[in-house]
N, CA, C and O atoms as CSV, one atom per row, in Angstrom:
chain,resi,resn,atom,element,x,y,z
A,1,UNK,N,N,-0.832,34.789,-3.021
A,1,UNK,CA,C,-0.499,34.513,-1.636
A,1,UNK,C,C,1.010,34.690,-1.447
A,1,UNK,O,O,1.758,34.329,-2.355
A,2,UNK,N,N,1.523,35.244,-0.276
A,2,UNK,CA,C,2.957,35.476,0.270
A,2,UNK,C,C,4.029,34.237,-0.078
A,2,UNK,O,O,5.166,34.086,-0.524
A,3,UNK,N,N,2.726,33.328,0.505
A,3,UNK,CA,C,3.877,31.882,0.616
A,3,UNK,C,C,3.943,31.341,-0.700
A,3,UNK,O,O,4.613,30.311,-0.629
A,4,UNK,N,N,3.453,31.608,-2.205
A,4,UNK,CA,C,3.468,31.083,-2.947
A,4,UNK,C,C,5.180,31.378,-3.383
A,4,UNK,O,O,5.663,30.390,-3.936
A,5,UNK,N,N,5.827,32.153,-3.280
A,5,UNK,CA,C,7.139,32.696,-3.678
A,5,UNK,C,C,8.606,31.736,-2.777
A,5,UNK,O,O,9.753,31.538,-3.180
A,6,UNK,N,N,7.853,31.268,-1.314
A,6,UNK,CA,C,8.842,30.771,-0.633
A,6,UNK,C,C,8.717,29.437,-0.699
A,6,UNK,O,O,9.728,28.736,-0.661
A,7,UNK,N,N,7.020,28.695,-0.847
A,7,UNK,CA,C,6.894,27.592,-1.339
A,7,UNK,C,C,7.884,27.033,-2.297
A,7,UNK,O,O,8.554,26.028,-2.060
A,8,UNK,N,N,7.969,28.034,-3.863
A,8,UNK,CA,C,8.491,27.852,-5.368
A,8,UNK,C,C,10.155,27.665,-4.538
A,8,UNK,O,O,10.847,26.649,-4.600
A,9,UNK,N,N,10.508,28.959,-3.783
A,9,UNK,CA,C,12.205,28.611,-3.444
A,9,UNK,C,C,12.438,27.328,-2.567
A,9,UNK,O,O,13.543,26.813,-2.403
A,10,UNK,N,N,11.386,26.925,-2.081
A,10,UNK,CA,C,12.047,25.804,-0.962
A,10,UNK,C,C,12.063,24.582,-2.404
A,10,UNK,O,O,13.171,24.358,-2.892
A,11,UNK,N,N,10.951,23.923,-2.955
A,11,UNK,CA,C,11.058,23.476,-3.911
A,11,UNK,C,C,11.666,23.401,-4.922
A,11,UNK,O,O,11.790,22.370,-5.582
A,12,UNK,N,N,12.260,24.778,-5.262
A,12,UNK,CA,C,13.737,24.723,-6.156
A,12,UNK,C,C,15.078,24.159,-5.157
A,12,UNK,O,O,15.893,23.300,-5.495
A,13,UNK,N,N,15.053,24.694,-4.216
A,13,UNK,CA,C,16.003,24.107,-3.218
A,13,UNK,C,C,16.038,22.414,-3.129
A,13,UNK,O,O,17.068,21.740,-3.110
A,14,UNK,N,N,14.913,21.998,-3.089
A,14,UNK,CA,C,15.125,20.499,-3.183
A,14,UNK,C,C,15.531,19.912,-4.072
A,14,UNK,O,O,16.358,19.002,-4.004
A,15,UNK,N,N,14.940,20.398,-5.189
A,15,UNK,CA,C,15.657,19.902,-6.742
A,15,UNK,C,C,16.887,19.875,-6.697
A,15,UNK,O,O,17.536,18.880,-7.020
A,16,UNK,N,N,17.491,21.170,-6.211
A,16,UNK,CA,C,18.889,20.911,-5.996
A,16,UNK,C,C,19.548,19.810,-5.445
A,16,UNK,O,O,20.015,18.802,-5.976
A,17,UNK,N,N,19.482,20.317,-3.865
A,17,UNK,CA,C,19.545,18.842,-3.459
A,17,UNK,C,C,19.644,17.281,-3.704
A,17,UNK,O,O,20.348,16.302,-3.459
A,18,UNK,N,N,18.660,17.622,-4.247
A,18,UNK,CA,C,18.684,16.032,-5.657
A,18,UNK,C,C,19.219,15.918,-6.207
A,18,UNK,O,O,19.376,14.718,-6.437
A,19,UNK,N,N,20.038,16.790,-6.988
A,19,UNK,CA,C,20.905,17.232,-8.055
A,19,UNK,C,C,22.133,16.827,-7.545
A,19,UNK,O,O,22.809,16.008,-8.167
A,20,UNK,N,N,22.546,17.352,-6.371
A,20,UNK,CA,C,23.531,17.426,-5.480
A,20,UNK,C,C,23.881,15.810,-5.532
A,20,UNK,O,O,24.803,15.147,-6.007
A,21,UNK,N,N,22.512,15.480,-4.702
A,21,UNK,CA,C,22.544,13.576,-4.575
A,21,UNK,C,C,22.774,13.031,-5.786
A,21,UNK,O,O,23.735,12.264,-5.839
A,22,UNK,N,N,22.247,13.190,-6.634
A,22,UNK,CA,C,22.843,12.534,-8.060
A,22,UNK,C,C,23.971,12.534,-8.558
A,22,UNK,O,O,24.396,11.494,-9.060
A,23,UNK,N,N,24.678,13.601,-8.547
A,23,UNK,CA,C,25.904,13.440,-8.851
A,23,UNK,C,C,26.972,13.223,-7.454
A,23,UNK,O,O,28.202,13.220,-7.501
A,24,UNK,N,N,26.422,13.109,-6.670
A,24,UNK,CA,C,27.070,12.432,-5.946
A,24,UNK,C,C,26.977,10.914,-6.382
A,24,UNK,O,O,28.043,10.386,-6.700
A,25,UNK,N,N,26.037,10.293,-6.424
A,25,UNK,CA,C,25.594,9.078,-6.136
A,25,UNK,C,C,26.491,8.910,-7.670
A,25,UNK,O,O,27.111,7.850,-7.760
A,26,UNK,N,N,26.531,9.270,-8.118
A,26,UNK,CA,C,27.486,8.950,-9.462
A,26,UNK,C,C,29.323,9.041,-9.488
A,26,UNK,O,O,30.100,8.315,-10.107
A,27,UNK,N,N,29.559,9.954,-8.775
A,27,UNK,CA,C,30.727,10.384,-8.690
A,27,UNK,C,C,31.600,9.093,-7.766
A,27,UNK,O,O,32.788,8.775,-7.813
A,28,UNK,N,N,30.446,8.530,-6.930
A,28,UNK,CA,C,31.410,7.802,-5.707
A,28,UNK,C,C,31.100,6.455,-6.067
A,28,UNK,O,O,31.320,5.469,-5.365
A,29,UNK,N,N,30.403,6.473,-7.580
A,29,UNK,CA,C,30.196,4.712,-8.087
A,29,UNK,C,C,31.633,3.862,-7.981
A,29,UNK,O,O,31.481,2.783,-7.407
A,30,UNK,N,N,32.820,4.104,-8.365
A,30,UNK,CA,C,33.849,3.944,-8.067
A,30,UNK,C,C,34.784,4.159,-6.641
A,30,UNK,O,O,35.912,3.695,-6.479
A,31,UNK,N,N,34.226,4.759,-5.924
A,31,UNK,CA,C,34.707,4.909,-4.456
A,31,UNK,C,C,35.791,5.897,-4.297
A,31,UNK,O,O,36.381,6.103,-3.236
A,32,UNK,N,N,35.994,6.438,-5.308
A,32,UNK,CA,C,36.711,7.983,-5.287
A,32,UNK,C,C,36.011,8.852,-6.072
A,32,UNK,O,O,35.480,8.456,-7.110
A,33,UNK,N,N,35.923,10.295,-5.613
A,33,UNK,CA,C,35.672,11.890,-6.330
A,33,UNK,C,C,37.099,12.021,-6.762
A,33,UNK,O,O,38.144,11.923,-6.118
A,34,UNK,N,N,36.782,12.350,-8.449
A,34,UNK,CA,C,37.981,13.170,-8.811
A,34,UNK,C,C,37.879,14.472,-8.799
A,34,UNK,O,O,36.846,15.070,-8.497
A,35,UNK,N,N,38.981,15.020,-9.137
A,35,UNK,CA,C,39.168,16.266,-9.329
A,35,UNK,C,C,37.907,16.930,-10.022
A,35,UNK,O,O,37.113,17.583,-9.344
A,36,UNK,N,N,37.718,16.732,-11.534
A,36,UNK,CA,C,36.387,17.117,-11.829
A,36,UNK,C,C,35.184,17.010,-11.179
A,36,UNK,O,O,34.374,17.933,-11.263
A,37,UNK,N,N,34.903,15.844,-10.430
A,37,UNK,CA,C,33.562,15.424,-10.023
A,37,UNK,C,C,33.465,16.037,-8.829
A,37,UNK,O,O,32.328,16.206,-8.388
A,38,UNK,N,N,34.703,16.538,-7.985
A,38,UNK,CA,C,34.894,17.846,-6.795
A,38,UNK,C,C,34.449,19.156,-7.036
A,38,UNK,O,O,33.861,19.972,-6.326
A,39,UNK,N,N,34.841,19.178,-8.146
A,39,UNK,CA,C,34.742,21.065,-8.719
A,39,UNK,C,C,33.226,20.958,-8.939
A,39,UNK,O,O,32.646,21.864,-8.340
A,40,UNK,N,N,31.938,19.677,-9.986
A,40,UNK,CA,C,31.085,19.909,-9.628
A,40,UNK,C,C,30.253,19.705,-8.378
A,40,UNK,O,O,29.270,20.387,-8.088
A,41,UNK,N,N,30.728,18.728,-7.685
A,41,UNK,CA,C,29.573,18.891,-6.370
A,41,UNK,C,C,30.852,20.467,-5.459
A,41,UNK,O,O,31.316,20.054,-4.396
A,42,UNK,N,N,31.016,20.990,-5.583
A,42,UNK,CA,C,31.155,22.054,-5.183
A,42,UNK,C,C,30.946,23.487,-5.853
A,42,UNK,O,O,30.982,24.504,-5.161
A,43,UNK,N,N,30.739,23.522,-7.152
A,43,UNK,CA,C,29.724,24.298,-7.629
A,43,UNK,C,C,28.070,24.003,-7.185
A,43,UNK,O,O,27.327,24.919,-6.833
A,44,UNK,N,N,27.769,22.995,-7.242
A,44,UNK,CA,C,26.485,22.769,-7.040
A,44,UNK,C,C,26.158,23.045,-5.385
A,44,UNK,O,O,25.075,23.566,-5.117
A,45,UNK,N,N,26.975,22.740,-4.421
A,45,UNK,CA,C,27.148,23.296,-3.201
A,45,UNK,C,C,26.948,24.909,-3.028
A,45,UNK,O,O,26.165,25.383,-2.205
A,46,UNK,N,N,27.734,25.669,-3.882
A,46,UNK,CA,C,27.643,26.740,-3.743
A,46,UNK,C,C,26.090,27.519,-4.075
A,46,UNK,O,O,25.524,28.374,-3.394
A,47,UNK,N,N,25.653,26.898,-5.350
A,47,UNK,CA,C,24.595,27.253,-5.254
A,47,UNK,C,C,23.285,26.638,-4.542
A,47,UNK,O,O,22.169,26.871,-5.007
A,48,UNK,N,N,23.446,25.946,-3.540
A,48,UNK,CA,C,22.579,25.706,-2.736
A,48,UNK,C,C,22.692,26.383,-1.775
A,48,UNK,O,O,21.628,26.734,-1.265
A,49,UNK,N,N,24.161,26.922,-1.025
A,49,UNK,CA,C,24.358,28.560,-0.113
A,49,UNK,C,C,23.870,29.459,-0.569
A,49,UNK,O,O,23.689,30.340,0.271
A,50,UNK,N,N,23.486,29.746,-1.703
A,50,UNK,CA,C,23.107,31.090,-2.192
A,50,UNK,C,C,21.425,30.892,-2.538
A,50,UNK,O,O,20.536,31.743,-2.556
A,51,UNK,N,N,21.383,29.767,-2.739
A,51,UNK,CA,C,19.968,29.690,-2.786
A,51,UNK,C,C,19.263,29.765,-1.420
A,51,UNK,O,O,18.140,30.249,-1.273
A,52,UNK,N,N,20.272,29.066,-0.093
A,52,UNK,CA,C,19.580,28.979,1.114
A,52,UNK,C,C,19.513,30.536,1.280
A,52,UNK,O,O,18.413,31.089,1.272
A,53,UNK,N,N,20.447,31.113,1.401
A,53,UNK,CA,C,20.797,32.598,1.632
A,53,UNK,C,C,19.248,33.062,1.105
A,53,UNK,O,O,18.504,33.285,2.060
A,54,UNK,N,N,18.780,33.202,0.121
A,54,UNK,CA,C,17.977,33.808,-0.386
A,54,UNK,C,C,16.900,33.637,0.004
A,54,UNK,O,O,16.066,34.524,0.186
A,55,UNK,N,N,16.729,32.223,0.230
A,55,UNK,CA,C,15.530,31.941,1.304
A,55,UNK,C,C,15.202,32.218,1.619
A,55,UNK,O,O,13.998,32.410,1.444
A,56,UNK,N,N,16.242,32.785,2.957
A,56,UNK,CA,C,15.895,33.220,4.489
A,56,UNK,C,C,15.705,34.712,4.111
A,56,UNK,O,O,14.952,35.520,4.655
A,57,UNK,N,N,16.416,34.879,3.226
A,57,UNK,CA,C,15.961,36.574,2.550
A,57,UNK,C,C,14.505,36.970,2.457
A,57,UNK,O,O,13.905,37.955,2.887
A,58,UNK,N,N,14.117,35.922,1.775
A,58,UNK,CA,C,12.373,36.099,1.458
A,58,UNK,C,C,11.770,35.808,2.284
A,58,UNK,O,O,10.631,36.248,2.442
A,59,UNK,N,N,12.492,34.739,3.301
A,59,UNK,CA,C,11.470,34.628,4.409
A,59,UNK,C,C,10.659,35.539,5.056
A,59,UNK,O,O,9.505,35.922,5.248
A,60,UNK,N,N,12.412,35.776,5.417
A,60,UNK,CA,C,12.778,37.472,6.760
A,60,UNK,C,C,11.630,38.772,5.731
A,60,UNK,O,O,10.733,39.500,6.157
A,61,UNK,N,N,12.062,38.638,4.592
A,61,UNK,CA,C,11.437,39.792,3.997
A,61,UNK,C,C,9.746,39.552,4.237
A,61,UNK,O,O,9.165,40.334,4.990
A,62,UNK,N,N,9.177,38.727,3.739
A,62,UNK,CA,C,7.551,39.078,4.028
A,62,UNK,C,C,7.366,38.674,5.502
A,62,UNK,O,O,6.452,39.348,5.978
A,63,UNK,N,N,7.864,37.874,6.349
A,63,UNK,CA,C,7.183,37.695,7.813
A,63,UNK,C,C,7.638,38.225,8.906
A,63,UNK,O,O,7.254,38.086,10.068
A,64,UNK,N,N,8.851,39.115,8.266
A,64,UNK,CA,C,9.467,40.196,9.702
A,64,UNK,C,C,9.398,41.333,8.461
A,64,UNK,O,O,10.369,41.551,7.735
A,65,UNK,N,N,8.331,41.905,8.349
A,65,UNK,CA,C,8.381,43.345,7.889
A,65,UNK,C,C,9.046,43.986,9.120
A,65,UNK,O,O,9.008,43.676,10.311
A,66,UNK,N,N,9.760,45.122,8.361
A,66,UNK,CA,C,10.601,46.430,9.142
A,66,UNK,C,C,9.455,47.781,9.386
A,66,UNK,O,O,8.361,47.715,8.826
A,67,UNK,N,N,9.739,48.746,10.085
A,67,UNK,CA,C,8.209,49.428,10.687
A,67,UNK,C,C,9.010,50.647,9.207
A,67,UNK,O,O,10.214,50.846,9.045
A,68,UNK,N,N,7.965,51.189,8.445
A,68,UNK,CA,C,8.160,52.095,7.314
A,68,UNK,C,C,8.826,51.184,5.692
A,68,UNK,O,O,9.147,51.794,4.672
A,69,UNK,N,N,8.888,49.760,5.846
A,69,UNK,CA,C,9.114,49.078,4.714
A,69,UNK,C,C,8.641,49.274,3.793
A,69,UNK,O,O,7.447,49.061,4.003
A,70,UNK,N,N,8.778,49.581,2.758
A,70,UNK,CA,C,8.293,49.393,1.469
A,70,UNK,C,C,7.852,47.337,1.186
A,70,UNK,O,O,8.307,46.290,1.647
A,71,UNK,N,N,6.842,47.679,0.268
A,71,UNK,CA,C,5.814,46.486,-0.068
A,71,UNK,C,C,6.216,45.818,-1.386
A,71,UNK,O,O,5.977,46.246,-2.515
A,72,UNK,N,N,6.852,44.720,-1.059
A,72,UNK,CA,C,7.356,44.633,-2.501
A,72,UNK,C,C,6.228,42.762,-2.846
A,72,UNK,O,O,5.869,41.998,-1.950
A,73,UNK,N,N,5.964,42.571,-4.394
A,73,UNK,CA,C,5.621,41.771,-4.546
A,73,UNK,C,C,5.808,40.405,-4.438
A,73,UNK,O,O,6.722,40.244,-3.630
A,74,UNK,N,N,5.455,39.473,-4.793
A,74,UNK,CA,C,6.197,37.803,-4.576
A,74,UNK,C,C,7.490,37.813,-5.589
A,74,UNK,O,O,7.309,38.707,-6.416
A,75,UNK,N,N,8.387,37.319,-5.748
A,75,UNK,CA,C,9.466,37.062,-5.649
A,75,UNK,C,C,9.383,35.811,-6.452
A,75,UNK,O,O,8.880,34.961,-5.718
A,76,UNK,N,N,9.711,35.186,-7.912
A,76,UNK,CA,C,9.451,33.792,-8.240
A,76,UNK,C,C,10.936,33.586,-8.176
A,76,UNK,O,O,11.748,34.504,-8.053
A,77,UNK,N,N,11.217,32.364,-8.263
A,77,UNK,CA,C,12.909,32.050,-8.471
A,77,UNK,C,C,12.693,30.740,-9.518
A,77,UNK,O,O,11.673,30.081,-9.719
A,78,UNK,N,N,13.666,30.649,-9.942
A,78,UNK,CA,C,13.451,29.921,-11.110
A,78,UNK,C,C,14.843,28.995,-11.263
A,78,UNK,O,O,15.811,29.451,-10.654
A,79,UNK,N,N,15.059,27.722,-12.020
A,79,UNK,CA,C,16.229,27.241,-11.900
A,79,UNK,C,C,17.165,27.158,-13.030
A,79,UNK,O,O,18.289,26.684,-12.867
């Protein structure tokens, strides 16, 4: 099925998210982000832009086919 590929990315996307929340929820146990604990929730930020990005990639790609598109298969993403 189509949606099995965007299902797997939204669901990796949340993990993130979580991920995100966790080290947040760790970083601000003390009531300041340091320097390190910035650089990771902003790596981990970044790859949640690139993961959203991709998303909407796969979205757009199977439910707005283009007229002469080529057919490409599901798409797994993995973390």
């Amino acid at each position: 099925m189509r949606n099995d590929s965007i299902h797997a990315a939204i669901n990796a996307t949340y993990r993130e998210i979580g991920h995100l929340y966790d080290v947040f929820s760790e970083a601000t146990k003390d009531g300041v982000i340091d320097r390190a604990e910035r650089v990771s929730l902003e790596e981990i930020g970044a790859t949640l832009h690139k993961r959203t990005e991709t998303l909407l990639a796969l979205m757009f790609a199977v439910y707005c086919p283009r007229k002469g598109a080529l057919v490409t298969q599901d798409v797994r993403l993995t973390r």
